[in-house]
C-alpha positions as protocol buffer text, in pm:
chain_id: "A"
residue {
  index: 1
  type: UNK
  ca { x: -6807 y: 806 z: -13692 }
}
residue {
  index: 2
  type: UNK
  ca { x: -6748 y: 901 z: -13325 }
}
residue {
  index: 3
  type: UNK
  ca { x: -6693 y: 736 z: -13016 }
}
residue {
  index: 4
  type: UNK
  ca { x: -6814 y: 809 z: -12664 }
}
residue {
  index: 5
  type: UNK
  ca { x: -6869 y: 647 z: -12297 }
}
residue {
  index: 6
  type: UNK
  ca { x: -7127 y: 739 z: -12021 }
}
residue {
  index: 7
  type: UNK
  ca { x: -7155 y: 646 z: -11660 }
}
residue {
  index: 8
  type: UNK
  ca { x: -7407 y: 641 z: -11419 }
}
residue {
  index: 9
  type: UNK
  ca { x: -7319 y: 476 z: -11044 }
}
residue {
  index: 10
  type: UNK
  ca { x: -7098 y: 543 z: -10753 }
}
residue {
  index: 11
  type: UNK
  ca { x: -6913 y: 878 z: -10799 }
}
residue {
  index: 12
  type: UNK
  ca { x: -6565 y: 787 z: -10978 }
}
residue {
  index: 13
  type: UNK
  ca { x: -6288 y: 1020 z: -11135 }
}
residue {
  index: 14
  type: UNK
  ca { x: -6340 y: 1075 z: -11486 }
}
residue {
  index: 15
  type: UNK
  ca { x: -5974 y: 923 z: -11603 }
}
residue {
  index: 16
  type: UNK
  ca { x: -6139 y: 565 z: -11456 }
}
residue {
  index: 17
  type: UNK
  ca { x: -6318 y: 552 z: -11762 }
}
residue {
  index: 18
  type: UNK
  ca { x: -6234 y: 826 z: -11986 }
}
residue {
  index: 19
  type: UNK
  ca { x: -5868 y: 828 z: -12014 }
}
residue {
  index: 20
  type: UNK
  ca { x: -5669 y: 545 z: -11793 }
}
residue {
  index: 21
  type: UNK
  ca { x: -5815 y: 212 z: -11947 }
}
residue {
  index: 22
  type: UNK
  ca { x: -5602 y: 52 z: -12195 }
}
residue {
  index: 23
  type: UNK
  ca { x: -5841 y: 117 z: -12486 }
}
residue {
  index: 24
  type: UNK
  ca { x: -5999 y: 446 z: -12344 }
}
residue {
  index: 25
  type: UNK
  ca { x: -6128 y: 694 z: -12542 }
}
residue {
  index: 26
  type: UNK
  ca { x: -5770 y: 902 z: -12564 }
}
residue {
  index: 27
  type: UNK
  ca { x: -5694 y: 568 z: -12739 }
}
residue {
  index: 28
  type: UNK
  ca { x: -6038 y: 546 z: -12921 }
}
residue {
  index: 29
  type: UNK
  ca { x: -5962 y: 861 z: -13064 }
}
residue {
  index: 30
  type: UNK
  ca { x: -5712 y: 771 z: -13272 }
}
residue {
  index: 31
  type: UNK
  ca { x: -5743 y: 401 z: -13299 }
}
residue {
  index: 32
  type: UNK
  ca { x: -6112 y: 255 z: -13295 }
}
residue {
  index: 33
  type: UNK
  ca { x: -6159 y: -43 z: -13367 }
}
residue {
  index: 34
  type: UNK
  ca { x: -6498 y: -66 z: -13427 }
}
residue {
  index: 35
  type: UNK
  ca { x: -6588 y: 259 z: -13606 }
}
residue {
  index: 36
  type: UNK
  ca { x: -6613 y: 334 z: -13965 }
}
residue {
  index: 37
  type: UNK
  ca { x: -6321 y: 552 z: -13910 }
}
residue {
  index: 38
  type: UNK
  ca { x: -6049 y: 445 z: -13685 }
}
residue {
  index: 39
  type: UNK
  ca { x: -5969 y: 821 z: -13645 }
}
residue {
  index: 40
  type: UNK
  ca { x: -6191 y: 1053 z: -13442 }
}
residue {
  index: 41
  type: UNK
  ca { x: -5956 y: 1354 z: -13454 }
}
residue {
  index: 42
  type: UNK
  ca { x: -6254 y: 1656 z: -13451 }
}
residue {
  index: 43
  type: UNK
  ca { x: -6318 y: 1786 z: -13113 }
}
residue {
  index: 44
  type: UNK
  ca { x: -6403 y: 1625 z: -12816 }
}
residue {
  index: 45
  type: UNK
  ca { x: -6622 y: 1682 z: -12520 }
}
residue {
  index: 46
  type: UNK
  ca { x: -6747 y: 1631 z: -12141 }
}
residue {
  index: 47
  type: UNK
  ca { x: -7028 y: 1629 z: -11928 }
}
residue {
  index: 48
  type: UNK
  ca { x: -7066 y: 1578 z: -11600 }
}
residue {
  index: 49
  type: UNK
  ca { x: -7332 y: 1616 z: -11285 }
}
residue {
  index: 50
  type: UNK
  ca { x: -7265 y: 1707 z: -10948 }
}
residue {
  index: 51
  type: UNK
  ca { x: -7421 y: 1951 z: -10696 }
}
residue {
  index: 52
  type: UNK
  ca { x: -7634 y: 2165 z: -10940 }
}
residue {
  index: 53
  type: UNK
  ca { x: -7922 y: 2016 z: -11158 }
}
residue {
  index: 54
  type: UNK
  ca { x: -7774 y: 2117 z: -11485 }
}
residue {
  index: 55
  type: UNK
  ca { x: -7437 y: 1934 z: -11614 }
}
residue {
  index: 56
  type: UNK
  ca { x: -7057 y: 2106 z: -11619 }
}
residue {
  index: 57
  type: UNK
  ca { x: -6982 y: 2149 z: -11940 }
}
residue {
  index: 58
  type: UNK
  ca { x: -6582 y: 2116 z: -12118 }
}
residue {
  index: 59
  type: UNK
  ca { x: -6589 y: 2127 z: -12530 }
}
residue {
  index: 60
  type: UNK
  ca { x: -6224 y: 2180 z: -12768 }
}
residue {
  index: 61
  type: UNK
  ca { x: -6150 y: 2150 z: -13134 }
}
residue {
  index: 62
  type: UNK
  ca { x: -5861 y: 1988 z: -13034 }
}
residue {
  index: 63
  type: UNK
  ca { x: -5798 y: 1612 z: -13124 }
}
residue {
  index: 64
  type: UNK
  ca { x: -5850 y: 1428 z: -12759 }
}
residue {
  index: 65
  type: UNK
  ca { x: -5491 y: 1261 z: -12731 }
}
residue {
  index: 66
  type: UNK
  ca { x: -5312 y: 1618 z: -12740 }
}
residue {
  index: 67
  type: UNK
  ca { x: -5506 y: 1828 z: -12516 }
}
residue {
  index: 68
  type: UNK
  ca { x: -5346 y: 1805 z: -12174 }
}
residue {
  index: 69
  type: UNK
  ca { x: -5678 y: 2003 z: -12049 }
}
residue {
  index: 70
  type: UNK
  ca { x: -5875 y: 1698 z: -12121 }
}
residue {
  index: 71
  type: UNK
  ca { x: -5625 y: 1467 z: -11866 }
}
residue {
  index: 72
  type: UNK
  ca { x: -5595 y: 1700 z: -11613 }
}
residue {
  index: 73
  type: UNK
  ca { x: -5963 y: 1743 z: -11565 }
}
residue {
  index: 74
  type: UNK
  ca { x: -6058 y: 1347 z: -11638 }
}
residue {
  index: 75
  type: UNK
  ca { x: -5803 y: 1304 z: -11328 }
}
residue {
  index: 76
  type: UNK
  ca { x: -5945 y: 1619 z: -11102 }
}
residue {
  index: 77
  type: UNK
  ca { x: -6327 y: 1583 z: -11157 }
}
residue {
  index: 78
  type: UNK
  ca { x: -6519 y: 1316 z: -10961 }
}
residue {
  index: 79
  type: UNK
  ca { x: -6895 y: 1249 z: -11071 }
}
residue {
  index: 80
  type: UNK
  ca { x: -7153 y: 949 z: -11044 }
}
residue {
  index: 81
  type: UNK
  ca { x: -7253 y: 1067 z: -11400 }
}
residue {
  index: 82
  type: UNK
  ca { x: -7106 y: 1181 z: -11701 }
}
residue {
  index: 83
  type: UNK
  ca { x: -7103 y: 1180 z: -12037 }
}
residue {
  index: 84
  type: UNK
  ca { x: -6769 y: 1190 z: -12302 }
}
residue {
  index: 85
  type: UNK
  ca { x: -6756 y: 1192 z: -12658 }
}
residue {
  index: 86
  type: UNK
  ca { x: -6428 y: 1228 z: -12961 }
}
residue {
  index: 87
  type: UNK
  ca { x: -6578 y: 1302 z: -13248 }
}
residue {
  index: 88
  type: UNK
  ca { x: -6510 y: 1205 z: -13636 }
}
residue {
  index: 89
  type: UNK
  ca { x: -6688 y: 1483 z: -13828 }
}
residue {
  index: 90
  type: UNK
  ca { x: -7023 y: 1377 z: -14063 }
}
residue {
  index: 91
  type: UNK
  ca { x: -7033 y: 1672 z: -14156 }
}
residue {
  index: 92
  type: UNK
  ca { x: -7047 y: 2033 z: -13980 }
}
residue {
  index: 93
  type: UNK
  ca { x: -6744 y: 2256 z: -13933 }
}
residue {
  index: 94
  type: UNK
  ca { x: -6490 y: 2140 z: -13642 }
}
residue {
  index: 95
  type: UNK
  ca { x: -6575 y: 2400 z: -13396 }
}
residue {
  index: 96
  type: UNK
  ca { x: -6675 y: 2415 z: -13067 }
}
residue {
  index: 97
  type: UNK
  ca { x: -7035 y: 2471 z: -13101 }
}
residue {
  index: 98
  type: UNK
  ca { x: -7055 y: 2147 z: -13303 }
}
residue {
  index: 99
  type: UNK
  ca { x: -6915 y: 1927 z: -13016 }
}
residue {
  index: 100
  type: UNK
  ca { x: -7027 y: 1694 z: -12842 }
}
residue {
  index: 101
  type: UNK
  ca { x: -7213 y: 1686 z: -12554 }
}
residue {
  index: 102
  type: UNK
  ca { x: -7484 y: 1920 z: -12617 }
}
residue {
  index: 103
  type: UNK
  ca { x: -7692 y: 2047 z: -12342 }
}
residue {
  index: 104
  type: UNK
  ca { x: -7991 y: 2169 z: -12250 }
}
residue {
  index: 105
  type: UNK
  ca { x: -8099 y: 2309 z: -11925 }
}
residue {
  index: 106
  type: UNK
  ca { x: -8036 y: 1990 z: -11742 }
}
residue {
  index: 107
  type: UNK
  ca { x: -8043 y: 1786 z: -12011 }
}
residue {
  index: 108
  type: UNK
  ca { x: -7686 y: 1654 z: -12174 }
}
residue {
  index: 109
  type: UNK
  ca { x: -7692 y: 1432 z: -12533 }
}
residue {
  index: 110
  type: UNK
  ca { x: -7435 y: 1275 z: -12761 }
}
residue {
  index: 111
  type: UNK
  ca { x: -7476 y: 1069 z: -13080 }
}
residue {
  index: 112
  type: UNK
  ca { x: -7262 y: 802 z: -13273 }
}
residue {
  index: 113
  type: UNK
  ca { x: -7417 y: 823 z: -13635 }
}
residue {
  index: 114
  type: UNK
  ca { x: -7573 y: 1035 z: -13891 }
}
residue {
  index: 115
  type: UNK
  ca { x: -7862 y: 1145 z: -14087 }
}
residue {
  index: 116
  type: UNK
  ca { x: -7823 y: 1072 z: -14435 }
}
residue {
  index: 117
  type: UNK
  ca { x: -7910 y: 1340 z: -14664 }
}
residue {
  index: 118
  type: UNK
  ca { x: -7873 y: 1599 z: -14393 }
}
residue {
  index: 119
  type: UNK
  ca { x: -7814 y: 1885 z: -14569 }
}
residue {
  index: 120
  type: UNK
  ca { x: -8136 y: 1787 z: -14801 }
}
residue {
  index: 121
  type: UNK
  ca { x: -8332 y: 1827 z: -14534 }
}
residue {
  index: 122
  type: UNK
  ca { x: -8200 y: 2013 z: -14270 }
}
residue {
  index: 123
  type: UNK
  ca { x: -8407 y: 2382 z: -14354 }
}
residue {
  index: 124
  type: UNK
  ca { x: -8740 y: 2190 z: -14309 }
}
residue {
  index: 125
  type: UNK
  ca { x: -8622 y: 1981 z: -13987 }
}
residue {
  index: 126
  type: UNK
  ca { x: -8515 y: 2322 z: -13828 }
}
residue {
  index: 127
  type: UNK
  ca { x: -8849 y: 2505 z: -13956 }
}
residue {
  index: 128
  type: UNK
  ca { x: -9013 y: 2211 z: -13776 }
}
residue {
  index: 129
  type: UNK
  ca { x: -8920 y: 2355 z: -13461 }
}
residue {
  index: 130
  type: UNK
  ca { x: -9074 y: 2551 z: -13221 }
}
residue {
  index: 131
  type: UNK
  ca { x: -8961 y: 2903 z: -13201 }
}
residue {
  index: 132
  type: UNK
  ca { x: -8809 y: 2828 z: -12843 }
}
residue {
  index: 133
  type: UNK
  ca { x: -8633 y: 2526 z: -12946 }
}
residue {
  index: 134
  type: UNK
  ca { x: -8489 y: 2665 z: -13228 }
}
residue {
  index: 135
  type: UNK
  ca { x: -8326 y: 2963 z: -13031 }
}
residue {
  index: 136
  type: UNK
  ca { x: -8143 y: 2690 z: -12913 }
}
residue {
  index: 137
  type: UNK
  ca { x: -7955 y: 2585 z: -13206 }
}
residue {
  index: 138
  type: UNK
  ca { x: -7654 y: 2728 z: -13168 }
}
residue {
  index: 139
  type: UNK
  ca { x: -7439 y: 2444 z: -13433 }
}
residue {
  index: 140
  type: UNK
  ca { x: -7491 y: 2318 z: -13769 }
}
residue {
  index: 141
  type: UNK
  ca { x: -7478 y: 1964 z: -13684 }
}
residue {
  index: 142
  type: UNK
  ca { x: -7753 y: 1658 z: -13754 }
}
residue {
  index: 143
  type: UNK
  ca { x: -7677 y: 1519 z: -13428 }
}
residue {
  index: 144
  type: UNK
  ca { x: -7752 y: 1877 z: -13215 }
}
residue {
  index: 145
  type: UNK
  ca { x: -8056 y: 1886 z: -13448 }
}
residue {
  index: 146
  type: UNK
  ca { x: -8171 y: 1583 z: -13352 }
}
residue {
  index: 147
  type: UNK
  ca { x: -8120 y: 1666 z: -12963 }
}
residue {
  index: 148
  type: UNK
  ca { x: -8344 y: 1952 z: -13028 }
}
residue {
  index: 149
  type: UNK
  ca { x: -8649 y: 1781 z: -13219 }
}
residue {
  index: 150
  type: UNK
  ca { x: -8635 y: 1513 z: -12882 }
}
residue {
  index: 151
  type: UNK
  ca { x: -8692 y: 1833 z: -12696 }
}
residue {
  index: 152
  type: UNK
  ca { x: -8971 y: 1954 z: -12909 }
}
residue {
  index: 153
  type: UNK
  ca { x: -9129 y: 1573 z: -12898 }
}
residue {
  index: 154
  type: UNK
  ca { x: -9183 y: 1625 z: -12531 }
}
residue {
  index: 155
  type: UNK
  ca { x: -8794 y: 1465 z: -12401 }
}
residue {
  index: 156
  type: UNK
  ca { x: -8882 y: 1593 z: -12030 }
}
residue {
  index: 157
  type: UNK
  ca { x: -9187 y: 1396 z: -11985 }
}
residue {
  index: 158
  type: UNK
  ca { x: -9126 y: 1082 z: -12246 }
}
residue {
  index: 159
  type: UNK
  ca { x: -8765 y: 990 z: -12292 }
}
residue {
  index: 160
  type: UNK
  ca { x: -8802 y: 709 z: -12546 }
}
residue {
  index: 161
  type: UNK
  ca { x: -9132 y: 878 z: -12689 }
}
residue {
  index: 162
  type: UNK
  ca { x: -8945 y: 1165 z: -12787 }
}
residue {
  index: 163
  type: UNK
  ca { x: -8660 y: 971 z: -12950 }
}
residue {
  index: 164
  type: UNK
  ca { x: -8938 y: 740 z: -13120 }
}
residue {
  index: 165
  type: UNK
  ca { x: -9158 y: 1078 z: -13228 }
}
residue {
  index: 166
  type: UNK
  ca { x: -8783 y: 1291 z: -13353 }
}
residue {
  index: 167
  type: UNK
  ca { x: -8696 y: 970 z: -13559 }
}
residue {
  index: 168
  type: UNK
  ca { x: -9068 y: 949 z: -13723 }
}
residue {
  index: 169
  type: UNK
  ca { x: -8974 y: 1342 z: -13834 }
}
residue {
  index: 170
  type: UNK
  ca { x: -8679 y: 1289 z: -14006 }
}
residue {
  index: 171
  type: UNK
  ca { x: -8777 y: 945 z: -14185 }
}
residue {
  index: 172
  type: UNK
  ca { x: -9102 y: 1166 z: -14321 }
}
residue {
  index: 173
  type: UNK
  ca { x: -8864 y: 1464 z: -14346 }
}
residue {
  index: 174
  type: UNK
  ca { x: -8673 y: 1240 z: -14592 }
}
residue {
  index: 175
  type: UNK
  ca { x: -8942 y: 1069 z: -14757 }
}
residue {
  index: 176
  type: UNK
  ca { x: -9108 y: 1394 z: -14845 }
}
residue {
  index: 177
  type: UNK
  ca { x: -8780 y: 1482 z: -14965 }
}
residue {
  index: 178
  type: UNK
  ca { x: -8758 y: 1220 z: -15220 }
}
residue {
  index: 179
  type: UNK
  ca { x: -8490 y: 1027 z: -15060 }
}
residue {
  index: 180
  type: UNK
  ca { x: -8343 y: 693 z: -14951 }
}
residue {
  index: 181
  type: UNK
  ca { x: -8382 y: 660 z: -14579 }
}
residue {
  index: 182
  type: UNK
  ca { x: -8063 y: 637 z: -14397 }
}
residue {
  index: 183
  type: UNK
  ca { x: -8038 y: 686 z: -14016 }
}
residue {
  index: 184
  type: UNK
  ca { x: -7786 y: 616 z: -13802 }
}
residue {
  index: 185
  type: UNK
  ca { x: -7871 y: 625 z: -13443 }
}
residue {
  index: 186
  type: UNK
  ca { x: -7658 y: 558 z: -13137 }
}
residue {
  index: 187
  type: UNK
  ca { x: -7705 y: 837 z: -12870 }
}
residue {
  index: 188
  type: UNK
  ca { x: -7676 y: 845 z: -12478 }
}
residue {
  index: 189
  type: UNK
  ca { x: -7862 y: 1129 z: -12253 }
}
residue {
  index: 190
  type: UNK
  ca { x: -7945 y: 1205 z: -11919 }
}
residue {
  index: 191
  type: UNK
  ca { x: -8156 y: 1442 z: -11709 }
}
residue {
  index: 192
  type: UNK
  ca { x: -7910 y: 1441 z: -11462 }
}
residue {
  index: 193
  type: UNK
  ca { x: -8071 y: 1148 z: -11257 }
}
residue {
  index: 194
  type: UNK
  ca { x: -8090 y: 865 z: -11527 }
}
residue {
  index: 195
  type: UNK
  ca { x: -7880 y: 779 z: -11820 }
}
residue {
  index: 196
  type: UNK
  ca { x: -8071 y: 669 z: -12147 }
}
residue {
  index: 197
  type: UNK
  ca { x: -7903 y: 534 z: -12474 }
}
residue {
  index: 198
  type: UNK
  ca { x: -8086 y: 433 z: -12847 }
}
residue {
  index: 199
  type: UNK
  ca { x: -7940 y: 177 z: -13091 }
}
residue {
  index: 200
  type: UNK
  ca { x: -8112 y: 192 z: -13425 }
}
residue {
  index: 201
  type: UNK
  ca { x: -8016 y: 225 z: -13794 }
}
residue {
  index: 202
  type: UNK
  ca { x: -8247 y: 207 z: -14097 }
}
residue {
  index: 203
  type: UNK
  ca { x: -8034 y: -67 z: -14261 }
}
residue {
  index: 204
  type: UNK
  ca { x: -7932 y: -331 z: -14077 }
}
residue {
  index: 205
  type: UNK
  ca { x: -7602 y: -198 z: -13954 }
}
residue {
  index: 206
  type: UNK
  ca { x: -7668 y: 34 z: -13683 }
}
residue {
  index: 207
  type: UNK
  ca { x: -7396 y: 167 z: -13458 }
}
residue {
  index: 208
  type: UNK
  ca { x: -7223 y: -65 z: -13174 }
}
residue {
  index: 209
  type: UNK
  ca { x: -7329 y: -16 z: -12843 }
}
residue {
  index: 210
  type: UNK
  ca { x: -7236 y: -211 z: -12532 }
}
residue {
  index: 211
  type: UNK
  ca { x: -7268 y: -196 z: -12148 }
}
residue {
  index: 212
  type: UNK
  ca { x: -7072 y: -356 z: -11796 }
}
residue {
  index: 213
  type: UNK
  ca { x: -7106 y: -296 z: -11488 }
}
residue {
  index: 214
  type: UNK
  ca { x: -6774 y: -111 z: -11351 }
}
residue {
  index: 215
  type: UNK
  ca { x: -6665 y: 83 z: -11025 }
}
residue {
  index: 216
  type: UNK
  ca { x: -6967 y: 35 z: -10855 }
}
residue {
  index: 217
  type: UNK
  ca { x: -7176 y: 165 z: -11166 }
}
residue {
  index: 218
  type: UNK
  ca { x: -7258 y: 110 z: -11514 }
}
residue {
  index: 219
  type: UNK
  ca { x: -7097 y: 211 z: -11835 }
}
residue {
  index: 220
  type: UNK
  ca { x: -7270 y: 234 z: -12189 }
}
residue {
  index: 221
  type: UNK
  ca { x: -7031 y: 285 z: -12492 }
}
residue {
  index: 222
  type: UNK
  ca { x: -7009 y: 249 z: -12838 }
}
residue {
  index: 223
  type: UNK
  ca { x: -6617 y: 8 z: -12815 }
}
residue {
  index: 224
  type: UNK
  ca { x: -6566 y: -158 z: -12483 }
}
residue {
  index: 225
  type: UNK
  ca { x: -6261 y: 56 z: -12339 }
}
residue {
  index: 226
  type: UNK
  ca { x: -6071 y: -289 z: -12230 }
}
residue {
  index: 227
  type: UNK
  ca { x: -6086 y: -645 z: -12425 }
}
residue {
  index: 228
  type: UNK
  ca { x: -5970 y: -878 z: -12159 }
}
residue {
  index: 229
  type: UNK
  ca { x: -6131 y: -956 z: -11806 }
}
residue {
  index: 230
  type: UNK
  ca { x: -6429 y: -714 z: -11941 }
}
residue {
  index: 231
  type: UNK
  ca { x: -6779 y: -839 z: -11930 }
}
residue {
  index: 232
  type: UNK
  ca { x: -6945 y: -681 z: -12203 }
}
residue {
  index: 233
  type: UNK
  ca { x: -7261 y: -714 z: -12318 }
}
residue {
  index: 234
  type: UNK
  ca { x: -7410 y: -618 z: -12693 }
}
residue {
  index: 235
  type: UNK
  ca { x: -7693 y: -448 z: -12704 }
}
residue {
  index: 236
  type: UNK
  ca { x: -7930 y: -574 z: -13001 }
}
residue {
  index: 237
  type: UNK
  ca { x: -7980 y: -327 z: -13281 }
}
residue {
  index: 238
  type: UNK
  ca { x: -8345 y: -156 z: -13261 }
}
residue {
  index: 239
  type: UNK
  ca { x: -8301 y: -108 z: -12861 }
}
residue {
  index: 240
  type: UNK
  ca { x: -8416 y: 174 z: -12591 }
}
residue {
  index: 241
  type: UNK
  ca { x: -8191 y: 128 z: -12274 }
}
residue {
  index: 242
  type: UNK
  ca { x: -8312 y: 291 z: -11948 }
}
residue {
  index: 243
  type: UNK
  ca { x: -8013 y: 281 z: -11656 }
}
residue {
  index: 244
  type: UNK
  ca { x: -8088 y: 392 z: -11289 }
}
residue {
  index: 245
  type: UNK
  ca { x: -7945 y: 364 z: -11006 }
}
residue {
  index: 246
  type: UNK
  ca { x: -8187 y: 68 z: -10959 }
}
residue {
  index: 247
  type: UNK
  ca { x: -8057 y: -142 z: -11217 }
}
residue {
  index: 248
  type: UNK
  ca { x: -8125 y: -103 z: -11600 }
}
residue {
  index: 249
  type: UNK
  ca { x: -8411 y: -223 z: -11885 }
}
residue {
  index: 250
  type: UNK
  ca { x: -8362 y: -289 z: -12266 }
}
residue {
  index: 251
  type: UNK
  ca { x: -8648 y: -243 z: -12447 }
}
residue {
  index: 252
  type: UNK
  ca { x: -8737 y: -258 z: -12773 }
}
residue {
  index: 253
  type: UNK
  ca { x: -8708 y: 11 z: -13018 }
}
residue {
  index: 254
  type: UNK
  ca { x: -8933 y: 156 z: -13299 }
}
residue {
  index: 255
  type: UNK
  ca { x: -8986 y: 476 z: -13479 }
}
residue {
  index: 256
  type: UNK
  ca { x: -9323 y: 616 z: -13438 }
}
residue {
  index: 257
  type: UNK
  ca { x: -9467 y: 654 z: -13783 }
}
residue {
  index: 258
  type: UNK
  ca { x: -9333 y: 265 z: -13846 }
}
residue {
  index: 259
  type: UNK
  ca { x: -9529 y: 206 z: -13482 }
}
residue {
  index: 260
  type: UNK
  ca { x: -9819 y: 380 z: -13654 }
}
residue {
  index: 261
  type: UNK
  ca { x: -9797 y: 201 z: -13993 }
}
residue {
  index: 262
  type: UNK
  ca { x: -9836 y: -99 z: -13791 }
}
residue {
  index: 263
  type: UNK
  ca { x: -10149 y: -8 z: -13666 }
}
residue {
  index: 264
  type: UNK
  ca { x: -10339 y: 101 z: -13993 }
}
């Protein structure tokens, strides 16, 4: 599965968290250590706010330790949030369009994990979608998909309802489908003022996720980018994390329909 890192805080260069720490994600790329694959060789991919309200935008097919593009804008770009993700294909052709981050007027998103069973039910996820949500599609990925039924559930106004609501889809997408449920979910997003992240899983293994305070900000990543004199902290499976520059709140996480089933 993939790997990524997001910042929100002071404004840094990328390369302080992106490419110059000893286990960055250059080195993530080809040698995680905490991923189901230790090599996320697919594509890679940037986002970052400054001056305008939607995010900058820097995608490749290439793996992330041979791109010298990658470097040279990690050490040029300076932003007090951004988002960076290597990826290790799920499924979905390598291709630029199937990158991470995707974005969305000012909305950016990237996802660790995967939705089991995808291509099982991926024609009646998409025909779920509004007609101007779906002229947004422009991959074949679970993980864009996903992006895009948050946006449908109302992401703008509700941040974690939206997540809940788009995970309640596909668990009834899959259960109408006749299938075992089995989500992965791991994402980080942000409107541009706040970053947001979602550990979850169906099973008990969801996707590691972690978060220190660095450079006068906060990082949120799926493998802490250094081992030693980093202060790491775990965050519990079945968690919503909100981070502002006010300070940040873990909260707990459920799908809606199992929120629902609760009630009846």
């Amino acid at each position: 599965m993939c790997r990524w890192a997001a910042y929100l805080g002071e404004a840094v260069f990328l390369e302080d968290i992106v490419t110059a720490p000893c286990h960055s994600l250059i080195a993530q790329s080809h040698c995680a250590q905490e991923a189901k694959s230790p090599t996320n060789g697919d594509g890679f991919g940037l986002a970052w706010y400054g001056e305008r309200p939607e995010p900058g935008l820097y995608r490749d097919i290439l793996p992330a330790w041979s791109d010298p593009n990658l470097k040279s804008l990690c050490r040029q770009i300076k932003s007090g949030l951004f988002l960076a993700h290597v990826r290790a294909s799920t499924g979905g052709a390598t291709s630029r369009m199937n990158c991470h981050p995707f974005i969305s007027g000012n909305w950016s998103f990237m996802h660790n994990g995967q939705i089991g069973g995808f291509e099982k039910i991926r024609r009646a996820l998409e025909n779920s979608l509004s007609d101007a949500v779906f002229d947004q599609r422009e991959g074949t990925t679970d993980s864009e998909l996903f992006f895009l039924l948050m946006i449908d559930e109302g992401l703008a106004e509700d941040p974690q309802g939206a997540v809940s609501r788009a995970t309640a889809r596909v668990i009834e997408a899959s259960r109408r489908a006749g299938l075992e449920l089995a989500l992965k979910l791991t994402a980080a997003f942000s409107d541009g003022h706040a970053l947001y992240a979602v550990r979850y899983a169906s099973d008990a293994h969801a996707p590691t996720l972690y978060t220190s305070v660095r450079n006068g900000g906060r990082c949120i990543v799926s493998e802490p980018f250094d081992r030693e004199g980093g202060d790491w902290q775990a965050i519990p499976p079945a968690s919503f994390v909100t981070i502002t520059d006010d300070g940040m709140a873990i909260r707990p996480f459920v799908p809606a329909s199992a929120r629902l089933a609760l009630v009846v």
